[in-house]
KESEDREN-263749 format. One line per field, with one value per residue (C-alpha): residue in three letters; x, z, y; residue number from 1. Coordinates in steps of 0.25 Angstrom, whole numbers. Each point is the difference from the previous one (the first is absolute). Example, Ala and Ser with C-alpha at 12.3 -4.5 7.8 and 13.67 -1.06 7.14 Angstrom:
% residues 2
aa <- c(Ala	Ser)
x <- c(49	6)
z <- c(31	-2)
y <- c(-18	14)
i <- c(1	2)
% end
This chain:
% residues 474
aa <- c(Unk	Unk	Unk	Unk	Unk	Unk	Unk	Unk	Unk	Unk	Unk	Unk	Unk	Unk	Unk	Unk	Unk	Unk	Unk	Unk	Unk	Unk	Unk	Unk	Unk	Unk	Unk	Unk	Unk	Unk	Unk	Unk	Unk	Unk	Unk	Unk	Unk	Unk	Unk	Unk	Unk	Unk	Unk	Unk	Unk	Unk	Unk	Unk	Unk	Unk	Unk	Unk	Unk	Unk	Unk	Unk	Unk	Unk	Unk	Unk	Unk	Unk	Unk	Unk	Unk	Unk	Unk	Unk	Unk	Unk	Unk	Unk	Unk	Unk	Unk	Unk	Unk	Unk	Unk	Unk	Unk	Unk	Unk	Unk	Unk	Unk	Unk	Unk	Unk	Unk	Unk	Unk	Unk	Unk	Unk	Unk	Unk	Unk	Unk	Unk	Unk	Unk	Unk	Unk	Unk	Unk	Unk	Unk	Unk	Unk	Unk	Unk	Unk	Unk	Unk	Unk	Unk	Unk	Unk	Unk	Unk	Unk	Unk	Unk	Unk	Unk	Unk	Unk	Unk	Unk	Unk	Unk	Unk	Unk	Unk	Unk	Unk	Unk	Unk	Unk	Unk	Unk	Unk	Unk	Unk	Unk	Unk	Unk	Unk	Unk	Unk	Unk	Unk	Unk	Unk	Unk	Unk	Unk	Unk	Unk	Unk	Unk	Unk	Unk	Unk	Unk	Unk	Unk	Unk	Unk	Unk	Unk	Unk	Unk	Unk	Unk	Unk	Unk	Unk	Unk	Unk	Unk	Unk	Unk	Unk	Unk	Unk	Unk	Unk	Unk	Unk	Unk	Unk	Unk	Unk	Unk	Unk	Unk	Unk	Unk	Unk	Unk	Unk	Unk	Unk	Unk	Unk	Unk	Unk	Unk	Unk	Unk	Unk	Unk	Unk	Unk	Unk	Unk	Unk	Unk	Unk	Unk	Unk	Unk	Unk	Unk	Unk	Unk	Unk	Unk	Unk	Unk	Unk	Unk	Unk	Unk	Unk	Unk	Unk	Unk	Unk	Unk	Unk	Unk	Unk	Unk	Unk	Unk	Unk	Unk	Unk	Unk	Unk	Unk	Unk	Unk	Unk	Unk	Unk	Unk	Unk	Unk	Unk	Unk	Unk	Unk	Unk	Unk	Unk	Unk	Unk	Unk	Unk	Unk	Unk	Unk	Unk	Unk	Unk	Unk	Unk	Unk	Unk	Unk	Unk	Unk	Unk	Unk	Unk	Unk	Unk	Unk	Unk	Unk	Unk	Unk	Unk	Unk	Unk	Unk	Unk	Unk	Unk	Unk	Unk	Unk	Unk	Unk	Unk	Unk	Unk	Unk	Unk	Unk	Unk	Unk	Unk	Unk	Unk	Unk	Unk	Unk	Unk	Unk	Unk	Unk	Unk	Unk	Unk	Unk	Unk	Unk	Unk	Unk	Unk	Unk	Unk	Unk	Unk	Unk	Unk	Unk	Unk	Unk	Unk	Unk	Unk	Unk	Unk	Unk	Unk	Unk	Unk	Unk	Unk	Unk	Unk	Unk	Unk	Unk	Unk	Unk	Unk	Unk	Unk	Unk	Unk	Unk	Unk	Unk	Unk	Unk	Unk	Unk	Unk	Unk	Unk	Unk	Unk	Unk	Unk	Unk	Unk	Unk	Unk	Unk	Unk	Unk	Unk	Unk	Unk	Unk	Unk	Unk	Unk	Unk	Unk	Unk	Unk	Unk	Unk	Unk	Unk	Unk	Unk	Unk	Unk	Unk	Unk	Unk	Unk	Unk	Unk	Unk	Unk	Unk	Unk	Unk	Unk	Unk	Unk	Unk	Unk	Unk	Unk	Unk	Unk	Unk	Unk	Unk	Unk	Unk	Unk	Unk	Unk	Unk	Unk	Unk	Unk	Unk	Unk	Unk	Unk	Unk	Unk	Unk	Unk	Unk	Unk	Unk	Unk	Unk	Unk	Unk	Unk	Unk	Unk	Unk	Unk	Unk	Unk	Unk	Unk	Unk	Unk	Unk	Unk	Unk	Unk	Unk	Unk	Unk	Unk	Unk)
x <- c(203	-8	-8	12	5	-11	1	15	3	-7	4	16	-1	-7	12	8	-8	1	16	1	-8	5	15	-2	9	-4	7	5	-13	-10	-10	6	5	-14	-7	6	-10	0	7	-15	7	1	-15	-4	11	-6	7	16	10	10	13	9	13	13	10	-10	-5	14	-5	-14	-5	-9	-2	8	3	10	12	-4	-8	13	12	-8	-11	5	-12	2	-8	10	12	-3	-2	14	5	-5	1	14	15	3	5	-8	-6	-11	9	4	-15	2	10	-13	-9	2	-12	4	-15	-5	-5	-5	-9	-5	-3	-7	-8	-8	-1	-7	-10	-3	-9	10	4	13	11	9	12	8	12	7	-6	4	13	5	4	-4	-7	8	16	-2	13	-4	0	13	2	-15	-7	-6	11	12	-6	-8	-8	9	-11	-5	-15	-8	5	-4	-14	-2	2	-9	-13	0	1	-12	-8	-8	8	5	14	2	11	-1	11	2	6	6	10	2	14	7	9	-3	-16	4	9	-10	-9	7	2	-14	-4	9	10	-4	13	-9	-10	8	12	-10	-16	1	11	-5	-15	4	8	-10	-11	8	6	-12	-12	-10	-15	-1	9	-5	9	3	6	-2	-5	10	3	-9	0	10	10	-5	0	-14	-5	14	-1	-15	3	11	-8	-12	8	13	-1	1	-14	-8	-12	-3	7	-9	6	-5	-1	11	11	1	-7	-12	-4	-6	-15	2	10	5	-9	-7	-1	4	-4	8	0	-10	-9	-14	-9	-13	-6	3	10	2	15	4	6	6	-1	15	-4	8	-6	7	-7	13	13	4	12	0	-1	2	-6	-13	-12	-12	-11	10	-4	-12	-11	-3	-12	6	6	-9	-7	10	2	-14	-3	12	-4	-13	5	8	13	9	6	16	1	14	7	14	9	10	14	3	-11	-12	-14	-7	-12	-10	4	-1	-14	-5	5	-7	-13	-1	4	-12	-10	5	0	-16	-2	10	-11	-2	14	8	-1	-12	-6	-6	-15	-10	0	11	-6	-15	-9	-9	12	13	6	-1	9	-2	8	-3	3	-4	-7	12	0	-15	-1	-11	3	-13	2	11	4	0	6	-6	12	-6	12	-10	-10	-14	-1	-13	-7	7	-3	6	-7	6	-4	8	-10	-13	-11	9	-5	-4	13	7	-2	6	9	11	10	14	4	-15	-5	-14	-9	-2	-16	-2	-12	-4	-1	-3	13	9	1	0	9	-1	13	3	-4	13	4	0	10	9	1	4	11	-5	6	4	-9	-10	-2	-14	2	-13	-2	-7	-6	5	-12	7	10	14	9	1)
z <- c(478	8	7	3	9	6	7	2	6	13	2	-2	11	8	-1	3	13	6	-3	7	11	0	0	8	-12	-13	-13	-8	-12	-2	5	12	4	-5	10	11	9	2	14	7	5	-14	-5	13	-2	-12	0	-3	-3	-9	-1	-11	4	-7	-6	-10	11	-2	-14	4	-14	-11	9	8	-15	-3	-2	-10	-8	0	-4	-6	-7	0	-1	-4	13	11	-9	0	13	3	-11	8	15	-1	-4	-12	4	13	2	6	10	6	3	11	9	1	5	14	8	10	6	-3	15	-1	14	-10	-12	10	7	-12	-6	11	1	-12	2	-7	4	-9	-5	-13	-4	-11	5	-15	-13	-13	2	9	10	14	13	9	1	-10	-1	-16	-1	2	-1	-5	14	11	8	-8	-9	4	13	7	7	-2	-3	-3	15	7	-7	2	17	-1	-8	10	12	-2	3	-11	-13	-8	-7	-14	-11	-15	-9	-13	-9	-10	-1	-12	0	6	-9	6	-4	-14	-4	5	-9	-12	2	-2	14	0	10	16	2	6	7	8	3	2	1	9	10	2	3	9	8	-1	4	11	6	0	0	-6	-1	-16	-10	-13	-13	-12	-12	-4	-15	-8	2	4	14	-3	-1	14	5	7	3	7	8	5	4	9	6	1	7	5	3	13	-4	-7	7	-1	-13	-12	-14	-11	-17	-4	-3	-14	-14	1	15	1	4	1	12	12	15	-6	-14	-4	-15	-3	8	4	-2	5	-9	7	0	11	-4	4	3	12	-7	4	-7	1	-4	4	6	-9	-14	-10	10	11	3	5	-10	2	-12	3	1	9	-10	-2	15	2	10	12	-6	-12	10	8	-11	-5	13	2	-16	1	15	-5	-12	10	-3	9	-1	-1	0	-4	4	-2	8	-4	1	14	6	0	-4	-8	11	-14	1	16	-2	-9	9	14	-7	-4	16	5	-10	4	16	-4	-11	3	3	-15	-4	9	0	-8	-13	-12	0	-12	-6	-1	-6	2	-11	2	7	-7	8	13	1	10	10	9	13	12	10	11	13	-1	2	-6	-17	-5	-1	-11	-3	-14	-1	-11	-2	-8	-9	-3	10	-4	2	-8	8	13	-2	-7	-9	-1	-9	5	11	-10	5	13	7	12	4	2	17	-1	-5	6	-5	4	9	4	11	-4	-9	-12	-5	-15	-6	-12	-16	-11	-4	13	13	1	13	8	2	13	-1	-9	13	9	-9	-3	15	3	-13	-9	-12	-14	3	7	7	0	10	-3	9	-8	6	-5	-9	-9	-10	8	-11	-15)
y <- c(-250	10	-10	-9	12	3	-16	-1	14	-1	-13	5	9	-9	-9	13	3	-17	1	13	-5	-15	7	14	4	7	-4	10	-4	13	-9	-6	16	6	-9	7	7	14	7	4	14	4	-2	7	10	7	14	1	12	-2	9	1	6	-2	10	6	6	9	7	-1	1	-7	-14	-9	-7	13	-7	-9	12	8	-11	-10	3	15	8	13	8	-9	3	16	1	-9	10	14	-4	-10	1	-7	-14	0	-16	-6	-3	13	0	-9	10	10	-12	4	-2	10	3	-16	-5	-12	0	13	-7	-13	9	6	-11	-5	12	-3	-11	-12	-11	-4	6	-3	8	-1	-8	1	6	-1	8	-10	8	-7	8	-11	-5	-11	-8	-2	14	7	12	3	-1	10	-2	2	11	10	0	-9	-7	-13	8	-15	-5	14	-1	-14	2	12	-5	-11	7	8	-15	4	-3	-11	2	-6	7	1	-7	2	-12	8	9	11	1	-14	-5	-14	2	7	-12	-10	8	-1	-14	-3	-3	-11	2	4	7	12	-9	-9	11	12	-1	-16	3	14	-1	-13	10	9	-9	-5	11	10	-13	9	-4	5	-4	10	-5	10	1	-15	4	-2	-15	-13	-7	-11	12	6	-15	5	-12	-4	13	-1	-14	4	13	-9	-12	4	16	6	7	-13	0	15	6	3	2	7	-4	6	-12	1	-1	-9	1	14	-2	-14	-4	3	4	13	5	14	-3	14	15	7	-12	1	-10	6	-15	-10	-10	-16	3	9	14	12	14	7	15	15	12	6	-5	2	-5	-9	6	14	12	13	6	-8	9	2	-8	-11	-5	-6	6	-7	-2	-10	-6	-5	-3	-9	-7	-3	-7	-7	-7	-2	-8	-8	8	7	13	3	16	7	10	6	7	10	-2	6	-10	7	-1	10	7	-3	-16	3	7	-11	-12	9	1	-15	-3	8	-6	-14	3	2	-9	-12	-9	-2	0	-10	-16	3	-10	3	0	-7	13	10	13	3	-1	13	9	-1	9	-12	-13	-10	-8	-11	-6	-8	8	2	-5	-6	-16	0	-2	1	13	6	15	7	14	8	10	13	8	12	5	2	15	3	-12	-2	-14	-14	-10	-14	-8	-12	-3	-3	-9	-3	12	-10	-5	14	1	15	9	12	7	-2	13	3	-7	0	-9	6	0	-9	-8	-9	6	-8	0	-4	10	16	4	14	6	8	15	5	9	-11	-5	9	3	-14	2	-13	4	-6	-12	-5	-14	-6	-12	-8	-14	-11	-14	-15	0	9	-6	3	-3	3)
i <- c(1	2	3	4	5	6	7	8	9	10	11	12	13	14	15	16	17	18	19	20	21	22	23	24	25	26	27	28	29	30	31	32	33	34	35	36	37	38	39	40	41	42	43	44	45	46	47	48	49	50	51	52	53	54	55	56	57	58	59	60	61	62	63	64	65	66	67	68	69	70	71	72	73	74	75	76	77	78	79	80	81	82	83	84	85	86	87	88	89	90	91	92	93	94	95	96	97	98	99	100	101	102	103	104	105	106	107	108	109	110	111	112	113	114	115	116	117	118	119	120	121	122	123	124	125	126	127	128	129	130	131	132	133	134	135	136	137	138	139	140	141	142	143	144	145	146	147	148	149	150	151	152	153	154	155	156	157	158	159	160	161	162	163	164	165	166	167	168	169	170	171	172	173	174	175	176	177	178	179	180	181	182	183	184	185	186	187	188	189	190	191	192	193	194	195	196	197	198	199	200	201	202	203	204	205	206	207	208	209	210	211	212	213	214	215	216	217	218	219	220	221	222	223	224	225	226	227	228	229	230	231	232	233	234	235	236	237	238	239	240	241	242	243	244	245	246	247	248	249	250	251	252	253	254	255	256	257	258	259	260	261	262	263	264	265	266	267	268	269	270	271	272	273	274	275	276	277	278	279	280	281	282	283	284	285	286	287	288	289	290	291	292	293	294	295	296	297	298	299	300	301	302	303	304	305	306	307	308	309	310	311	312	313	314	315	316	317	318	319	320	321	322	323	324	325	326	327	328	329	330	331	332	333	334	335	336	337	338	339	340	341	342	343	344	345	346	347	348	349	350	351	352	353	354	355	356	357	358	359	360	361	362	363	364	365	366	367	368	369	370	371	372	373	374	375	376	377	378	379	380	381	382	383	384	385	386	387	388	389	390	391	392	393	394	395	396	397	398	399	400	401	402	403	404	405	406	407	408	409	410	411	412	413	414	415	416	417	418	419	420	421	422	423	424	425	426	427	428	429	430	431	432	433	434	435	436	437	438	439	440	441	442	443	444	445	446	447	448	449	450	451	452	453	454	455	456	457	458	459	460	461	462	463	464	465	466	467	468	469	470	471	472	473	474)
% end
């Protein structure tokens, strides 16, 4: 059986790719809407801020998932603080009246997220709640506009992330719904019936996509119930054929049970997902500054936050393993960010303002982690702005610098010591002294003063030319 697989597969999405071709239409099949290519700006993008902003922000306890922890599965930490903190009788609902973002500016919110060196930006245009950040017409009543801010929050943010010129806009959507009678009895009917799906989740994310054309489209909550009950397929054939944003949207994996790590523009295989090995499918690794919530918290503490350190970190294995990088934050209820999310975000702008050679519209190299240093991981990329393409960049990015030595071994350059034509440090102008070991190449840093002068920190950038004779790609 196995082999059988193994002949007919390829031959099925080829099929899938001369029809697409042959039509200009894709046909709502996996194979036909997995042959899609992916957008170039997102490969080349790498590095996205996500937001997680809803009514949970009002409470501002536990994680963005407190509703469901206190009226459905009732855990006794959310009901004891509903218990000390709220009149009895008091409803998710009455929430939503203190979701003022009095203090959100969105030219605000833009311009930092700017400085921090990204490129996209994702918020949450509806969690599981169900409440909506723009005036849906499906969502009376349980919107920005009519409860709460009064704003239409999605449409100020959309116009400020693209007029920086810098950023791309996309929203976060979530399938499901906790509470929505129409969800819940389609539930108890096994799946059966699409009440909710073609009165809810179709209409709305077509107004959605079609009001506020945004670039990324990142599906939730799909768990619970397969595809054919999604109708993914349908929906990605119209987004891919018929939306005002075909040619440049990307989706994620997340439309329903059975096409997680398997389907849809990038994989996101599960939060927080950095598999630390390259991986044949284009991924993305959706992780939180702060490691316990995406929602706001107001009982988070410091060493809940990552350093800046872990950050980068977590951004450089993830583009190094052909990944890009989708950090969260989450706002308070007036609209604010938190300085520690606005510290982290800052740091990460001035490491990339230095080091974004070996971040953006770069590719994986033929090895991802070094073999003798397992504190480097490389990138790779065309030399820019030289015609001549016998000559092709790696960056050797060290995570831990080499106090006791002042100097780097990497053993990924073995027996190829003749095709490195020179090596700098991304920040420091001059070439930096190496030679030949027995094992790969030993590197000189810069005098550790020099350094710190010129504030490289966190990590450091070994830019480091090669000639055609090298193998360029893995």
């Amino acid at each position: 059986m196995r082999s059988v697989w193994i002949v007919v597969f390829p031959s099925l999405v080829s099929l899938a790719v001369l029809a697409a071709s042959a039509t200009g239409k894709y046909e709502p099949t996996w194979e036909s809407l997995d042959s899609r290519p992916l957008p170039r700006w997102y490969d080349d993008a790498k590095v996205g801020i996500f937001i997680h902003w809803g009514v949970y922000a009002v409470p501002s306890y536990g994680s963005e998932w407190f509703w469901i922890n206190w009226q459905g599965s009732k855990t006794e930490e959310y009901v004891q603080f509903m218990r000390n903190n709220y009149k009895p009788g008091f409803t998710y609902q009455d929430f939503a009246s203190d979701f003022t973002a009095e203090l959100f500016n969105a030219t605000e919110w833009a311009e930092l997220f700017a400085r921090s060196g990204a490129r996209y930006v994702v918020l949450t245009s509806k969690h599981h709640e169900g409440y909506t950040l723009w005036p849906s017409k499906h969502s009376f009543g349980w919107n920005a506009v009519d409860v709460g801010p009064h704003r239409d929050i999605l449409g100020e943010l959309a116009a400020a992330v693209r007029g920086t010129g810098q950023l791309t806009f996309g929203v976060y959507y979530s399938l499901f719904e906790w509470f929505n009678r129409l969800y819940t009895n389609d539930k108890l009917h096994a799946f059966m019936r699409r009440e909710y799906v073609e009165g809810k989740v179709w209409p709305e994310l077509q107004e959605l996509i079609s009001t506020y054309r945004p670039e990324v489209l990142w599906s939730d909550g799909d768990w619970e119930a397969p595809d054919g009950y999604w109708k993914a397929k349908e929906f990605f054939a119209w987004l891919y054929n018929d939306s005002p944003v075909r040619e440049t949207i990307v989706t994620n994996d997340r439309w329903g049970m059975g096409t997680l790590c398997l389907h849809g523009d990038f994989h996101t295989c599960s939060d927080r997902y950095n598999p630390g090995v390259l991986q044949k499918h284009k991924w993305e690794n959706a992780m939180t500054i702060d490691r316990k919530s995406w929602g706001h918290r107001l009982n988070a503490r410091l060493e809940d936050f990552v350093t800046t350190g872990e950050l980068i970190t977590e951004l450089v294995t993830t583009v190094s393993c052909g990944g890009n990088i989708l950090i969260n934050v989450g706002p308070t209820k007036a609209g604010t960010i938190d300085p520690i999310f606005a510290d982290r975000l800052t740091d990460m702008g001035r490491w990339l303002k230095v080091n974004g050679d070996a971040i953006y519209r770069t590719q994986p190299w033929q090895y991802q982690n070094d073999t003798l240093t397992g504190s480097v991981w490389y990138t790779s990329a065309k030399e820019p702005g030289v015609r001549d393409t016998n000559f092709r960049t790696v960056y050797a990015l060290v995570l831990e610098y080499p106090y006791k030595t002042n100097s780097v071994r990497l053993g990924a350059f073995t027996n190829q010591v003749t095709n490195v034509v020179q090596i700098t440090m991304l920040g420091y102008n001059t070439a930096l002294k190496w030679k030949a070991t027995a094992d790969g190449i030993l590197v000189q840093f810069p005098v550790k003063n020099e350094i710190d002068r010129l504030q490289l920190h966190h990590a450091w950038t070994l830019k480091i030319t090669l000639s055609s004779q090298w193998p360029l790609d893995g």
